[in-house]
Backbone as CSV, one residue per row, in Angstrom:
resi,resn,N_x,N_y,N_z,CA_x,CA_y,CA_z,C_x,C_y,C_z
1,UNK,0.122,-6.145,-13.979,1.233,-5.919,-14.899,2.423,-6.785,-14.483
2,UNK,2.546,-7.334,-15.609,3.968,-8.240,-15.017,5.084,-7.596,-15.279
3,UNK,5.941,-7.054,-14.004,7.022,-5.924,-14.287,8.479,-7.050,-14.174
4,UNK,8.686,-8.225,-13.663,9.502,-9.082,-13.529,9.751,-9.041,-15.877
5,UNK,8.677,-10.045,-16.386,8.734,-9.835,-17.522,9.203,-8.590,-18.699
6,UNK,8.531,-7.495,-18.070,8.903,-6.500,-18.805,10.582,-6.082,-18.227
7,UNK,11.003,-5.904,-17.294,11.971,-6.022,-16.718,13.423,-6.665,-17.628
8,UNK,13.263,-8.146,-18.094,13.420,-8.922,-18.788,13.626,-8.354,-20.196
9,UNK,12.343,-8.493,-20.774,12.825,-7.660,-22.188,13.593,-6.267,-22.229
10,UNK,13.276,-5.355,-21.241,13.692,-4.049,-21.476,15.432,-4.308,-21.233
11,UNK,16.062,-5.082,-20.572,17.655,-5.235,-20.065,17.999,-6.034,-21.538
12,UNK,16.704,-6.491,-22.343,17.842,-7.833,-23.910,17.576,-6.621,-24.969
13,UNK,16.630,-5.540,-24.606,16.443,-4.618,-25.659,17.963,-3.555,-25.799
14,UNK,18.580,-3.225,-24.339,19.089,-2.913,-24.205,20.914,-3.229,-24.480
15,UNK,20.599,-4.123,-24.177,21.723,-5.235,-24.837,21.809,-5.096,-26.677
16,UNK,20.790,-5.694,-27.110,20.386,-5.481,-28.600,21.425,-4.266,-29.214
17,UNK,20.880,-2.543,-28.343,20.897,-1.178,-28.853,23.039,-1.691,-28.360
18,UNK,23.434,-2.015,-27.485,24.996,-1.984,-27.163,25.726,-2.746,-28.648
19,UNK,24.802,-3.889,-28.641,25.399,-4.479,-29.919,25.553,-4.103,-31.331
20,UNK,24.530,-3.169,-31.589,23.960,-2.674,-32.840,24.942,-1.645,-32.998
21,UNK,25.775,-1.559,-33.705,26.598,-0.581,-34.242,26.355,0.168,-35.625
22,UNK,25.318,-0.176,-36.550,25.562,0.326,-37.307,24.299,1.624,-37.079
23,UNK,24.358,3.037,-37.962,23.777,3.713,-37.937,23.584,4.909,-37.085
24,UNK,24.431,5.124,-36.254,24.951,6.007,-35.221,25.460,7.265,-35.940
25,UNK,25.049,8.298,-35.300,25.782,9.353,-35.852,26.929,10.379,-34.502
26,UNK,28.141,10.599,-34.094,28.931,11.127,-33.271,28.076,12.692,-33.663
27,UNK,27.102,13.283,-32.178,27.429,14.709,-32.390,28.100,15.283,-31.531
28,UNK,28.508,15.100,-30.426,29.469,15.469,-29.547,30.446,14.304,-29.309
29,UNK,31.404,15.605,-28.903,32.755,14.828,-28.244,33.523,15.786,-27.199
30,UNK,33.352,15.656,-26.029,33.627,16.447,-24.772,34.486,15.754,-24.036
31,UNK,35.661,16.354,-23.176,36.404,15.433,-21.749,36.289,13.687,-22.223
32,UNK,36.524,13.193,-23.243,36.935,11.923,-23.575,35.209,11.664,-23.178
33,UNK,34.446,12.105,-23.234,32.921,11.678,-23.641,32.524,11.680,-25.028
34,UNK,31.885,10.595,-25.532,31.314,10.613,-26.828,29.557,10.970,-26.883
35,UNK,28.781,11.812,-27.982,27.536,11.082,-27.978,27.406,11.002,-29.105
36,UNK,26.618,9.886,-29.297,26.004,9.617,-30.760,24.443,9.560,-31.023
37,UNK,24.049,9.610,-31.880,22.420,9.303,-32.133,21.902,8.710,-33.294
38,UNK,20.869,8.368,-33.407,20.020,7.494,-34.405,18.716,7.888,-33.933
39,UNK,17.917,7.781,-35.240,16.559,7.791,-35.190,15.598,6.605,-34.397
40,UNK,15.298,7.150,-32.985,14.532,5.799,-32.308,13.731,4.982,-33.474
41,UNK,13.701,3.658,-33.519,12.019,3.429,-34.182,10.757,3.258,-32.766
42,UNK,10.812,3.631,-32.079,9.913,3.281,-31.074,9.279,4.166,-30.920
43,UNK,9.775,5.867,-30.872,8.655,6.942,-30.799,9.698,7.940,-31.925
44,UNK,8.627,8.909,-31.582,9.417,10.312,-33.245,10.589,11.147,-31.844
45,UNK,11.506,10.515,-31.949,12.859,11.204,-31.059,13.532,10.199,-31.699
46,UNK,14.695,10.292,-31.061,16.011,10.481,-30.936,16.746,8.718,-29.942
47,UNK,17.488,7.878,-30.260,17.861,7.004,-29.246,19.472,7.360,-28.715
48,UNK,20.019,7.735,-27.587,21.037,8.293,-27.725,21.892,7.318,-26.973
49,UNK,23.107,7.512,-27.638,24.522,6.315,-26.773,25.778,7.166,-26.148
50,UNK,25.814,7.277,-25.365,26.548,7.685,-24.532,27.794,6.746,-24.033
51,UNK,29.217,7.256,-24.451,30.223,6.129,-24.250,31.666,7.395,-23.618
52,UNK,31.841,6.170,-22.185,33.465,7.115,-21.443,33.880,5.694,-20.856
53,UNK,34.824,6.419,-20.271,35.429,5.052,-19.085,35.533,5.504,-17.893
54,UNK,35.339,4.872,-17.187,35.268,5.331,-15.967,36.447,4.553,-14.902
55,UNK,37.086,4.905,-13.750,38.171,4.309,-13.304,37.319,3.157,-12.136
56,UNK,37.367,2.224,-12.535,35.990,1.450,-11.384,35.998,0.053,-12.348
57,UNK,35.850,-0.732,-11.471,35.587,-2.317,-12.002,33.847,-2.077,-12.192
58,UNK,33.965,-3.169,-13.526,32.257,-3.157,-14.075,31.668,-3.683,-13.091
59,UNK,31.494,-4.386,-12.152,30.493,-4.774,-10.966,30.319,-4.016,-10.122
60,UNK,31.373,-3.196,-10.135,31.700,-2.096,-8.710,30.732,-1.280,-9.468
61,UNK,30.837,-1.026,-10.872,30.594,0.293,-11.719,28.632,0.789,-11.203
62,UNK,28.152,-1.295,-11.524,26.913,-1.473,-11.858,26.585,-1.363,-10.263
63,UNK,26.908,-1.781,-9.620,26.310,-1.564,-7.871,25.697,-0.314,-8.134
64,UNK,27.404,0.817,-8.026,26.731,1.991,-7.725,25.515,2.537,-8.600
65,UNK,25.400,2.531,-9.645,24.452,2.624,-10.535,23.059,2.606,-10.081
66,UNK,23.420,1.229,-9.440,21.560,1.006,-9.047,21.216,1.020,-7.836
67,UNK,22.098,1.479,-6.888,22.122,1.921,-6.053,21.334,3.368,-5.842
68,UNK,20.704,3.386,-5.036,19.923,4.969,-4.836,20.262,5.910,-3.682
69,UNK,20.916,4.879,-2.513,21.259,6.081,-1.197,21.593,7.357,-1.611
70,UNK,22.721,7.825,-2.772,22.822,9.159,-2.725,22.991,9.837,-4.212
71,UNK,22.130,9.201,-5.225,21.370,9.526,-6.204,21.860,10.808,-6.180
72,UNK,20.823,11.679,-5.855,20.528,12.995,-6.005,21.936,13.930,-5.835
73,UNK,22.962,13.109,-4.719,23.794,13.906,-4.638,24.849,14.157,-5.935
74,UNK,24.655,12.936,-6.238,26.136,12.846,-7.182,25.384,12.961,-8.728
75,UNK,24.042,13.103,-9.213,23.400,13.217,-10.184,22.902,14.645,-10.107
76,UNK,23.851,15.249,-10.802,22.773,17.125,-11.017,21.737,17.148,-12.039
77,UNK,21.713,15.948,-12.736,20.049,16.296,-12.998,18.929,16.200,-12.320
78,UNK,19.277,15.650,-11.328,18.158,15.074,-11.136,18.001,15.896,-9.730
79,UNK,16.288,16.453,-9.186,15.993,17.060,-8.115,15.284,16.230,-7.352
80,UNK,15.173,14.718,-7.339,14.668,13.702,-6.571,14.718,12.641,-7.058
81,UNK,14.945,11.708,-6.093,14.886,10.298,-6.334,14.470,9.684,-5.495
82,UNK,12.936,8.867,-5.549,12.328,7.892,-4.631,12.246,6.656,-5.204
83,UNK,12.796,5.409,-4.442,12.279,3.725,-4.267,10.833,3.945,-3.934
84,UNK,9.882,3.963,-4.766,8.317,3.355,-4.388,7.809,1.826,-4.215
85,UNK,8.615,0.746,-4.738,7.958,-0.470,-4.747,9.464,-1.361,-4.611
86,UNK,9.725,-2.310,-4.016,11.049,-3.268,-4.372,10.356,-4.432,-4.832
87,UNK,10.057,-4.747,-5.948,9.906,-6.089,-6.628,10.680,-7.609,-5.959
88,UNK,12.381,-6.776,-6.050,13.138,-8.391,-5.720,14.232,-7.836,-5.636
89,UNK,15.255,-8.403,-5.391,16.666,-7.443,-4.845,17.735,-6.794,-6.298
90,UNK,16.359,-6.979,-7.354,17.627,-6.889,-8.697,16.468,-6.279,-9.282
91,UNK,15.091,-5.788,-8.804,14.289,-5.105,-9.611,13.419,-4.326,-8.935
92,UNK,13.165,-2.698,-8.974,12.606,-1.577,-8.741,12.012,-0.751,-9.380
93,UNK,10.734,-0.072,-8.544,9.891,0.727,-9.177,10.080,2.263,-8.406
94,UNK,10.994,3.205,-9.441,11.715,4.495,-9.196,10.558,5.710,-9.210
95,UNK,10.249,6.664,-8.296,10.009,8.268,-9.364,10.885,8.992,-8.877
96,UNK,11.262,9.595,-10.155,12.041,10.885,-10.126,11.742,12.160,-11.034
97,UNK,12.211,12.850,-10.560,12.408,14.202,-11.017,13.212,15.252,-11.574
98,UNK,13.287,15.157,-12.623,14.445,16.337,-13.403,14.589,17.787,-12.710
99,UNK,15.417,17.943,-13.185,15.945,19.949,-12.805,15.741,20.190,-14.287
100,UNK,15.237,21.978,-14.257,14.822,22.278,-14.831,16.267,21.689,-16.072
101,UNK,15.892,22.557,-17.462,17.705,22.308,-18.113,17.237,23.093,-19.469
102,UNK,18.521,23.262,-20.434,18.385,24.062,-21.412,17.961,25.949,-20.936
103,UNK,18.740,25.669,-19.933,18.692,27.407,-19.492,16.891,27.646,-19.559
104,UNK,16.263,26.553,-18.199,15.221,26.884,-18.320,13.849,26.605,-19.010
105,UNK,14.784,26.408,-20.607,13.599,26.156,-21.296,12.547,24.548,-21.504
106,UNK,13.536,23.615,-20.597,12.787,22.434,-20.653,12.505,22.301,-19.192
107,UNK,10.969,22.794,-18.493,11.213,22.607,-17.175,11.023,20.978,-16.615
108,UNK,11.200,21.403,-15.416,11.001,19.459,-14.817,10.295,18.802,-15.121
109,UNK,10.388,17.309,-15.611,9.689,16.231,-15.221,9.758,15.505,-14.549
110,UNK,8.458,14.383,-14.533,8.747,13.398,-13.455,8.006,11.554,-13.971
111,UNK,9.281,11.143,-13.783,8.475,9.436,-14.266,8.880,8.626,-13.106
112,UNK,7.762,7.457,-13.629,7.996,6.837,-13.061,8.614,5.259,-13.627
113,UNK,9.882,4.922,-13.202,10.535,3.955,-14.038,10.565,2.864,-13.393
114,UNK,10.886,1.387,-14.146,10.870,0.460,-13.651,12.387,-0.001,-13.901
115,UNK,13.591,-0.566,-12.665,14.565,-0.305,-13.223,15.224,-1.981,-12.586
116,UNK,15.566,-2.148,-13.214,16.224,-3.455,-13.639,18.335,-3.692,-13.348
117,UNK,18.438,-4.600,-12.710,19.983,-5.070,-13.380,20.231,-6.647,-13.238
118,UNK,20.950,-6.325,-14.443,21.378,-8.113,-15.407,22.625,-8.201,-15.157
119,UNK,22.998,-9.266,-15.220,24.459,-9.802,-15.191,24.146,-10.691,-15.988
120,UNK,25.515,-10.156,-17.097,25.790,-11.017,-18.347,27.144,-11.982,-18.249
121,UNK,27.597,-12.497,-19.285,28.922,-13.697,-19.195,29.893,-12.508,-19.505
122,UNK,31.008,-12.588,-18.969,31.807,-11.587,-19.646,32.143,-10.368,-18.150
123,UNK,31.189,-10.521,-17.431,31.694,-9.352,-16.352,30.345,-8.125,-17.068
124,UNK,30.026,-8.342,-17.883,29.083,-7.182,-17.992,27.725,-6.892,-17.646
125,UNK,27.448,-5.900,-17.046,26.187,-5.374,-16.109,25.263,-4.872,-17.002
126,UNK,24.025,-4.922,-16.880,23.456,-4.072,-17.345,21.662,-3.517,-16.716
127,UNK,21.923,-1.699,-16.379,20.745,-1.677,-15.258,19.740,-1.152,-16.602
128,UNK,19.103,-1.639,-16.802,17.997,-0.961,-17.647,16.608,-0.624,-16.611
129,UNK,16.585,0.677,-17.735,14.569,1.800,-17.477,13.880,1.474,-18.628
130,UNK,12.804,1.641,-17.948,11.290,1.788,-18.817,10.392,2.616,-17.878
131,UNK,9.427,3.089,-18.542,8.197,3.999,-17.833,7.437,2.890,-18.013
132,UNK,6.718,2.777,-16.517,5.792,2.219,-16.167,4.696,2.751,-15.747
133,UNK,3.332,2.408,-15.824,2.134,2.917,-14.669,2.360,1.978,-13.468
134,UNK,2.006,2.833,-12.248,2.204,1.961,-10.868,1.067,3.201,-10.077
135,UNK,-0.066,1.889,-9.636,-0.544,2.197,-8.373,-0.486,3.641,-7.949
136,UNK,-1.182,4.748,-7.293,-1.362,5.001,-6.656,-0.141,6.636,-7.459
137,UNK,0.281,6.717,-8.605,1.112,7.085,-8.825,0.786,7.891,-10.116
138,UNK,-0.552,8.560,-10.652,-0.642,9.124,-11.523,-0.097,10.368,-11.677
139,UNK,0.115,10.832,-12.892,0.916,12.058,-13.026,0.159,12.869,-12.569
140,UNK,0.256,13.711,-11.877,-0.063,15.349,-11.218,0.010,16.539,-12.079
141,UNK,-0.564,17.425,-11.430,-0.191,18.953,-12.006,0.930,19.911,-11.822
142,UNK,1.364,19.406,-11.079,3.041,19.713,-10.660,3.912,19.514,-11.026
143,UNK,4.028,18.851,-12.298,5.576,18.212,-13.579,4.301,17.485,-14.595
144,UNK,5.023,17.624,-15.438,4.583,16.842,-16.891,5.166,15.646,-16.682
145,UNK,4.595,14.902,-16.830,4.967,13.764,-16.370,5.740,12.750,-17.999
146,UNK,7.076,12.193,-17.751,7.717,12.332,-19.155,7.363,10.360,-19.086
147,UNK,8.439,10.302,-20.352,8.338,8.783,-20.679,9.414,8.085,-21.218
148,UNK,10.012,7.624,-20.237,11.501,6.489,-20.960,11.407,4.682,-21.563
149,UNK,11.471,5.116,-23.139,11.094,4.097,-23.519,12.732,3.104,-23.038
150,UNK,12.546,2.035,-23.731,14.143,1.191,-22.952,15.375,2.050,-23.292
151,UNK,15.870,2.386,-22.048,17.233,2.856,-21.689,17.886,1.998,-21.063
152,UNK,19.187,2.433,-20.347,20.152,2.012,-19.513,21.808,2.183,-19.677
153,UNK,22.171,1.282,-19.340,23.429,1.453,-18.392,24.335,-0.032,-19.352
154,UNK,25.232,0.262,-19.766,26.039,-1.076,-20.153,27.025,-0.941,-19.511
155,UNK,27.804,-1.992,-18.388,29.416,-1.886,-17.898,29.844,-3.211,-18.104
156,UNK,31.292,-2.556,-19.112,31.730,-3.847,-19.369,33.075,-3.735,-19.133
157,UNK,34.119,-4.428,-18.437,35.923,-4.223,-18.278,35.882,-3.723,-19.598
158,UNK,37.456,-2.694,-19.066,37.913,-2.333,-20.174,38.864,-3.630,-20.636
159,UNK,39.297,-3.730,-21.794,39.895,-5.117,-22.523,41.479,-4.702,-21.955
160,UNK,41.866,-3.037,-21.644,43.087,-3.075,-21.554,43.502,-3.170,-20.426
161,UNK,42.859,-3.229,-19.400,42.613,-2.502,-17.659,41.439,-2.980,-17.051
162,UNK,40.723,-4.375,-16.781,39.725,-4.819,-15.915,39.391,-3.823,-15.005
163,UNK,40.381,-3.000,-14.290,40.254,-2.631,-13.037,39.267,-1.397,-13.421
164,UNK,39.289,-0.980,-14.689,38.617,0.109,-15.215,37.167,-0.486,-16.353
165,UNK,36.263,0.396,-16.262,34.993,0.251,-17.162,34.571,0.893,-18.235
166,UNK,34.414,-0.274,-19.689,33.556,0.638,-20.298,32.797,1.278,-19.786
167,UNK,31.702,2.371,-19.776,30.047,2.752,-19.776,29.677,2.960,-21.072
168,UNK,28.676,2.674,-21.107,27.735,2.618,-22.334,26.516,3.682,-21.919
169,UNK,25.692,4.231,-22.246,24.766,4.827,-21.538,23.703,5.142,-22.902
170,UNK,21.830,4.983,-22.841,21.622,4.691,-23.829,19.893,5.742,-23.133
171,UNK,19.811,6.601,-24.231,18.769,7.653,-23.760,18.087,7.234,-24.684
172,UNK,16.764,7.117,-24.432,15.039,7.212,-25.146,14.140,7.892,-24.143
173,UNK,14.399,9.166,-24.509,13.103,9.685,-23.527,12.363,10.631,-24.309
174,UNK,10.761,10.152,-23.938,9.834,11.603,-24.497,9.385,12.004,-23.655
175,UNK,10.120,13.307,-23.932,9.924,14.456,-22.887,8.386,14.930,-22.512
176,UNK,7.563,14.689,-23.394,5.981,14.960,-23.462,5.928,16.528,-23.301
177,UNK,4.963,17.465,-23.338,4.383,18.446,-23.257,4.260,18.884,-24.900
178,UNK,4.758,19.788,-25.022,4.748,21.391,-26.047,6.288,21.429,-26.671
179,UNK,7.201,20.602,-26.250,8.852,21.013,-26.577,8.661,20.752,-28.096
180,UNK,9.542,21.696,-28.746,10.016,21.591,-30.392,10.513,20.898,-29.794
181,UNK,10.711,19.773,-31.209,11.869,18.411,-31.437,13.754,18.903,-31.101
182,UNK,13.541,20.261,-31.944,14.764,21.307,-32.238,15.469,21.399,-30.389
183,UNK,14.444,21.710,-29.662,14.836,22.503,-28.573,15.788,20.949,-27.539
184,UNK,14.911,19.969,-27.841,15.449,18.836,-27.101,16.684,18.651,-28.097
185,UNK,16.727,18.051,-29.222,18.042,17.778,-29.710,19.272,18.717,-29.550
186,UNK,19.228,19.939,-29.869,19.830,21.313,-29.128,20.840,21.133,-27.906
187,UNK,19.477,20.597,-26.598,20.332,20.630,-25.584,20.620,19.226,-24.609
188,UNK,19.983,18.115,-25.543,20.865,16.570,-25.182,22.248,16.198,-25.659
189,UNK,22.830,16.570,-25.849,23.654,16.558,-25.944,25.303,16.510,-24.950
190,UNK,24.596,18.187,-24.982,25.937,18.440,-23.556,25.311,17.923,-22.215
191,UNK,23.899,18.021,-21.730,23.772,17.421,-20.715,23.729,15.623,-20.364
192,UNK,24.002,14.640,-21.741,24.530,13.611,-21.288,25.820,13.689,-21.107
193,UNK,26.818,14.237,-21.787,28.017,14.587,-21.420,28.365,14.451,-19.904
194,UNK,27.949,15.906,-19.572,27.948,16.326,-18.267,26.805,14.959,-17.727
195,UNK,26.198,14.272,-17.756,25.977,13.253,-16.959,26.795,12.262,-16.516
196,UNK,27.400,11.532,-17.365,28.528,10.783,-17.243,29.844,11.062,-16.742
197,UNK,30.124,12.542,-16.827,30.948,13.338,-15.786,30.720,13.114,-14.193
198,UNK,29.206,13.546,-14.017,28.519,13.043,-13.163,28.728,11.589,-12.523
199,UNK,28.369,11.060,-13.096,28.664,9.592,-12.350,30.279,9.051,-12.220
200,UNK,31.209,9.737,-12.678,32.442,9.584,-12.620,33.018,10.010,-11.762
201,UNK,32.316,11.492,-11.058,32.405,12.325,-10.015,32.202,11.460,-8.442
202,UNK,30.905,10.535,-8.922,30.345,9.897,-7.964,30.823,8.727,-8.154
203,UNK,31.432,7.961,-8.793,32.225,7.128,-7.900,33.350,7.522,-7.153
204,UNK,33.666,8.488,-7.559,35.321,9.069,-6.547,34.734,9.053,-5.722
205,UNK,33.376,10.327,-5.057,33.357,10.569,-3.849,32.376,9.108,-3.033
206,UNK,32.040,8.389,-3.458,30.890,7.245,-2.685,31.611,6.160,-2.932
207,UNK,32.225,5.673,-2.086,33.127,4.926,-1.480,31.829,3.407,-1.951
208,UNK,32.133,2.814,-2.430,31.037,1.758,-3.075,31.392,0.286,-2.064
209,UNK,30.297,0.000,-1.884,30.053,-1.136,-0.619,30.623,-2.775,-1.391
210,UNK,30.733,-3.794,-0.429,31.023,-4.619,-1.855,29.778,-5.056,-2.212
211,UNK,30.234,-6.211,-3.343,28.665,-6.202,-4.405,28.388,-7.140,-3.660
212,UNK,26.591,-6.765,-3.914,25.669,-7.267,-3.649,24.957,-6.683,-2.336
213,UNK,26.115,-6.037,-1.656,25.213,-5.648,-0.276,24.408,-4.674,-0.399
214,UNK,23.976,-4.070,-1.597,23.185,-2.954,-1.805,21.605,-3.694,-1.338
215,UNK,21.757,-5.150,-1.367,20.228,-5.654,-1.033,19.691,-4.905,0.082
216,UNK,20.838,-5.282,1.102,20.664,-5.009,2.363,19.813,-3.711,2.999
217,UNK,20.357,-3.060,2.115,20.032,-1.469,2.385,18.438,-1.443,1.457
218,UNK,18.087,-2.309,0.813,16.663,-1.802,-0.080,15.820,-2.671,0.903
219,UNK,16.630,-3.159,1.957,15.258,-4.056,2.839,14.228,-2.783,3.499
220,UNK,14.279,-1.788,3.748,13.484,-0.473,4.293,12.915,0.078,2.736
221,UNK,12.234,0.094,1.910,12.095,1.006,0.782,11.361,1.622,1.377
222,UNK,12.038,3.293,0.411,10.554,4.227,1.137,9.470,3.972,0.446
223,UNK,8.443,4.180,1.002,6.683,4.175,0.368,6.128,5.247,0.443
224,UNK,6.916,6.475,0.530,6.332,8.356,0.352,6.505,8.372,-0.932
225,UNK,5.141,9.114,-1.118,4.995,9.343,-2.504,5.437,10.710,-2.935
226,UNK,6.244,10.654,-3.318,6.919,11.811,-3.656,6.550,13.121,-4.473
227,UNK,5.720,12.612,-5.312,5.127,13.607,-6.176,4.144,14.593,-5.456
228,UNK,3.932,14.359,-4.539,2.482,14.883,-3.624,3.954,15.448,-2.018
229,UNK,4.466,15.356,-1.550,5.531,15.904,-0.716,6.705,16.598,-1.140
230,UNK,7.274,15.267,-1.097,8.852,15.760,-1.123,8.911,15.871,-2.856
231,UNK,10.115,16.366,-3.031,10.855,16.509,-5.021,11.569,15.410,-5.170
232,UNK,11.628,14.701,-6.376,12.151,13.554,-6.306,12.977,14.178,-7.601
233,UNK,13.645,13.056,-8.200,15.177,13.308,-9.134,14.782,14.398,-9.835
C-alpha cells in the first residue's frame, strides 16, 4: 500500500472540503465554536466542519496537533493513543481509541489512521486522517473497529492577529456497528464543540517545543500493539 501517496491525496482532499463553502448547514454554536454539516458524498453520514480560534501561531498550532507525547491528556475523547509505524518525519500510522460518548450509548472504538501534515503558501498547516489497513493490526473483539474517511485539521493566521489561529476541523467518520444515523447526528455535535475546547485547553497547558523538533521525539516510535495490551485514544 502506498501510504506516502494516499497521504498526499487525503491532505488536497482536505484542503478541497476548507475551500468549498457552499452547502454547509450551522447546527451548533457554543463558547465562540461553530459546527456545520453537509451530506458526505463518500459514505451515508454526515461531513462535519468545525471552526474557533485558538490563541497560538498556525505552525505552533499544527506541531502540537501532530504531535502525540500527550494526546490522551489534553484530548477527553480519546482513551488511547499509539504511534505504530513512522513512515517519515511528516507521516504516521496512529491506533486509537474513543471513550465511550452520548451518555454511553455509542461505546468505544478503535482505528487505525494514517496521519499526515502539509505545509501550504500562506502559513497554513494542514494534518490530515484516513483509515487505513496496517500489518499485524486487524480489528479485534474488544472495540468495533470504526472508519475515518478524509478528515483533518486546517491552521491558518488569523488575518487580524498572526499571533493567533484559524482552526478548521473536518469530521468523516463511520462509526460502524448497529448505531441509528439519529443517535450519531444527536450527539456530534456538542462533542466536536467540546473537542476544540479541548485542544485550546491543550495548548495553554503543553508548553509547545519549537517547530519541527517534534521529529526528534518520533525517532523511538512505539511498536506495542495496543489493541491486544494497553487502551489506546
Amino acid at each position: 500500500m502506498d501510504y506516502k501517496a494516499i497521504a498526499q491525496q487525503t491532505a488536497e482532499q482536505v484542503l478541497a472540503y476548507n475551500q468549498d463553502l457552499s452547502g454547509w448547514k450551522v447546527i451548533k454554536s457554543s463558547k465562540k465554536v461553530t459546527v456545520s454539516s453537509k451530506t458526505s458524498r463518500i459514505f451515508h453520514g454526515n461531513l462535519y466542519r468545525v471552526e474557533g480560534i485558538i490563541p497560538e501561531s498556525a505552525a505552533h498550532l499544527a506541531d502540537f496537533l501532530f504531535k502525540h507525547d500527550h494526546r490522551v491528556s489534553w484530548d477527553k475523547s480519546l482513551k488511547g493513543f499509539n504511534v505504530i509505524h513512522k513512515i517519515d518525519s511528516d507521516t504516521l500510522i496512529c491506533h486509537t481509541i474513543t471513550q465511550s460518548f452520548a451518555m454511553g450509548s455509542i461505546s468505544p472504538r478503535d482505528f487505525i489512521d494514517l496521519v499526515h501534515i502539509k505545509h501550504y503558501e500562506g502559513n497554513v498547516n494542514i494534518i490530515s486522517t484516513k483509515s487505513v489497513d496496517f500489518p499485524g493490526y486487524a480489528p479485534t473483539s474488544t472495540y468495533i473497529r470504526g472508519f475515518n474517511h478524509p478528515s483533518g485539521y486546517v491552521c491558518s493566521p488569523l488575518k487580524e492577529n498572526p499571533a493567533y489561529s484559524k482552526l478548521v476541523i473536518f469530521v468523516q467518520t463511520e462509526m460502524k456497528g448497529k448505531l441509528p444515523a439519529s443517535v450519531i447526528e444527536k450527539s456530534m455535535p456538542s462533542n466536536l464543540v467540546s473537542f476544540l475546547l479541548n485542544v485550546k485547553d491543550g495548548v495553554k497547558t503543553y508548553k509547545i517545543p519549537p517547530i519541527r523538533a517534534r521529529h526528534s521525539s518520533h525517532s523511538s516510535v512505539h511498536k506495542k500493539k495496543e489493541g491486544h495490551s494497553a487502551i489506546k485514544p
